[in-house]
C-alpha positions in Angstrom: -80.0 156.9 171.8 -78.6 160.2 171.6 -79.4 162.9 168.6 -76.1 162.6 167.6 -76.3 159.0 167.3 -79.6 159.4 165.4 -78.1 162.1 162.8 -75.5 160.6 162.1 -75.6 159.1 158.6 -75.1 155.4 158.0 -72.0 154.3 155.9 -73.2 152.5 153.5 -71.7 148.9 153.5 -70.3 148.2 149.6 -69.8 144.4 148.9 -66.3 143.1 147.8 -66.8 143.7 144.4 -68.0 147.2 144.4 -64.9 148.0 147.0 -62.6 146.3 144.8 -64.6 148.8 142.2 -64.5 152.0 144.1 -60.6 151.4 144.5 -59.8 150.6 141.0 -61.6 153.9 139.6 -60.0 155.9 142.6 -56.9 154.9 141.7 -57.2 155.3 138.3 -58.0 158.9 139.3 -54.6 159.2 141.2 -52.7 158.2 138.2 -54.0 161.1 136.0 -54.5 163.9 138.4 -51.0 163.0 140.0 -48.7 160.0 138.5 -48.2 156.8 138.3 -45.4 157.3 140.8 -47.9 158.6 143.5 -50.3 155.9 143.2 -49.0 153.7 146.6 -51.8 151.5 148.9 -51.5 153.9 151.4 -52.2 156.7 149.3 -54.6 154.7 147.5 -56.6 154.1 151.4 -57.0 157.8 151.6 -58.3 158.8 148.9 -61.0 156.4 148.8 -61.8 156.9 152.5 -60.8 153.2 153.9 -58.3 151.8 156.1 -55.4 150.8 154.6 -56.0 147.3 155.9 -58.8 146.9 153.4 -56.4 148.0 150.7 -53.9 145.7 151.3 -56.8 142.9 151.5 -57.6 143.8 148.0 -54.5 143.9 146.4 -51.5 143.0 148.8 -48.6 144.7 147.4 -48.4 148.0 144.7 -47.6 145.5 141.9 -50.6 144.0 142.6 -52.4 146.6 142.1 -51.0 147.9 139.2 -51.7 144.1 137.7 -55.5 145.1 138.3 -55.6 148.4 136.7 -53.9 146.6 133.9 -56.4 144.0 133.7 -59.3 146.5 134.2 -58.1 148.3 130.8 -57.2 145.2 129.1 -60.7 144.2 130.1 -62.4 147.5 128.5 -60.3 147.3 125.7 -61.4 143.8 124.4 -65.5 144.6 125.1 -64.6 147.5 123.2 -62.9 145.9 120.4 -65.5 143.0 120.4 -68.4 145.8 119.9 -66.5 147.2 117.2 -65.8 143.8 115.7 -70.1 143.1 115.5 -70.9 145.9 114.1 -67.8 145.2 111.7 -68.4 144.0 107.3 -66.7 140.8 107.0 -63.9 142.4 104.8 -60.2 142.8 105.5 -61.2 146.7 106.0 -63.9 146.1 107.9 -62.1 144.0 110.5 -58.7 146.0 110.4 -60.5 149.2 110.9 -62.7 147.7 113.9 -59.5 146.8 115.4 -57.3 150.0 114.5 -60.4 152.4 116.0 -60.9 150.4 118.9 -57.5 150.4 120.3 -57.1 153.9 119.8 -60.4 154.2 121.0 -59.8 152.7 124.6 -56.3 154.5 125.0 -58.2 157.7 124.2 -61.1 156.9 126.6 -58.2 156.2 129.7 -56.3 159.4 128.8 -52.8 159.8 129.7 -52.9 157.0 132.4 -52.0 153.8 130.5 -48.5 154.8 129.3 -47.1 155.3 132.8 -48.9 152.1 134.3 -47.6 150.1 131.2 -44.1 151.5 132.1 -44.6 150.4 135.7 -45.6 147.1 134.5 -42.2 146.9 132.2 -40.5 147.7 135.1 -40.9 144.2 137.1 -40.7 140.7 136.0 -44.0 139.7 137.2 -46.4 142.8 135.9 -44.3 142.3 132.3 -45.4 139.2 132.6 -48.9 140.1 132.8 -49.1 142.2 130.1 -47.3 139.5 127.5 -50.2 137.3 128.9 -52.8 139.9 127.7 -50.9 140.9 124.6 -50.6 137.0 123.3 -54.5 136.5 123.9 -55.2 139.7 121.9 -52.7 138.7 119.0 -54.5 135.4 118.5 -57.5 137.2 118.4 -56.4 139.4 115.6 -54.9 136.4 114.0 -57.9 134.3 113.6 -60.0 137.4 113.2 -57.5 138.3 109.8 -56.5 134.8 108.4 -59.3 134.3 105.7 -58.0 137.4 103.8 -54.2 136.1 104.6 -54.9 134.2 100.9 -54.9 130.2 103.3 -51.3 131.5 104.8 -50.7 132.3 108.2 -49.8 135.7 109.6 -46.4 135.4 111.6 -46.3 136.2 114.9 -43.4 139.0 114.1 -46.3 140.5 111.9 -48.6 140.8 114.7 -46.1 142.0 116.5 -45.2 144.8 114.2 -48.9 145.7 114.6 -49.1 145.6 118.5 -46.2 147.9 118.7 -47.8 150.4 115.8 -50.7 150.0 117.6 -49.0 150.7 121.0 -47.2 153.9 119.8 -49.9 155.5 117.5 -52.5 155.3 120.5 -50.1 156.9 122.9 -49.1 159.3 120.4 -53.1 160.1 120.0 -53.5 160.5 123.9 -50.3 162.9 124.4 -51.6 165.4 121.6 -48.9 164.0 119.0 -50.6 163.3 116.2 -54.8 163.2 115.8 -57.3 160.5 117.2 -58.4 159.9 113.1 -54.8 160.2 111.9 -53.5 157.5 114.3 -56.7 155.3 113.3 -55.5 155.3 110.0 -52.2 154.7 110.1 -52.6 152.0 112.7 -55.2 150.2 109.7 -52.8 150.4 106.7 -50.1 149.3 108.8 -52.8 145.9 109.6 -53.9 145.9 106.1 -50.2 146.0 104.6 -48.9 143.0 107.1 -52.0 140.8 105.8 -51.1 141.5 102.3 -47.3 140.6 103.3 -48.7 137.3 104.8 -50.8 136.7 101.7 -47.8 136.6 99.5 -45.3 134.8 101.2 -44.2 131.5 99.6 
């Protein structure tokens, strides 16, 4: 064995989840430091100092990709709003601002990132599918979470909806500099607290 052989340091050999890992936060990192745009597998293989073959074993195609970095923030976002939601009173404030600070919260903590992947993923039938998928499991959540203050009436899904797209604009607004982190909180729990009221008093 040669000094060169014996110097040389040993890659370290991650398993398939910590790869899968490695990738997702590498290419999180290309998103904000570059774009959305300049996030490709290839690009994504160099940066995280694999072959492109292991890429492409990971995710196949871009769009798959850009279905995992959804799902990775999706996935952040409910632990998030979960840990917000136990440390929550069992009030109609308490649970509209756990949710209102949480999603804010988890757009804030990924930066500028999420509003170009979530454009990507509007931009093809099968990631827009995807994020529906994600967006009707959170809806129900919020649903059962806010129907005992609803007064035994049930809060339409165009109400949630109002409160996903508030929710959607006031947190990007928040990460772009727009408006402030606490302002955009606020906003986002009146708008939750008004549509349960709504739902409280329809006949």
């Amino acid at each position: 064995m040669s000094s060169l052989d014996t110097e040389r340091p040993r890659r370290q050999r991650l398993t398939r989840e910590d790869r899968q890992r490695q990738l997702i936060a590498t290419a999180w990192r290309i998103v904000g430091e570059e774009s959305t745009d300049a996030l490709t597998l290839g690009r994504l293989a160099k940066r995280a100092g694999v072959t492109k073959p292991v890429v492409y074993d990971h995710f196949t195609t871009r769009s798959g990709l850009l279905i995992a970095l959804y799902r990775d923030f999706d996935a952040r976002e409910y632990a998030i709003m979960e840990a917000a939601l136990d440390n929550s009173e069992a009030s109609l404030a308490g649970k509209a601002g756990a949710i209102a600070s949480s999603y804010v919260d988890c757009v804030l903590t990924q930066g500028r990132e999420i509003p170009g992947v979530v454009a990507a993923l509007a931009g093809s039938p099968e990631l827009a599918a995807v994020k529906r998928d994600c967006d009707v499991i959170f809806l129900e959540r919020c649903r059962s979470l806010l129907a005992p203050f609803a007064g035994g009436r049930t809060i339409t899904t165009a109400g949630l909806r109002a409160m996903l797209g508030a929710a959607e604009a006031l947190s990007h607004a928040a990460a772009t500099g727009e408006v402030g982190a606490e302002e955009a909180k606020r906003e986002l729990f009146e708008t939750i607290t008004a549509i349960v009221a709504r739902s409280a008093k329809i006949s």
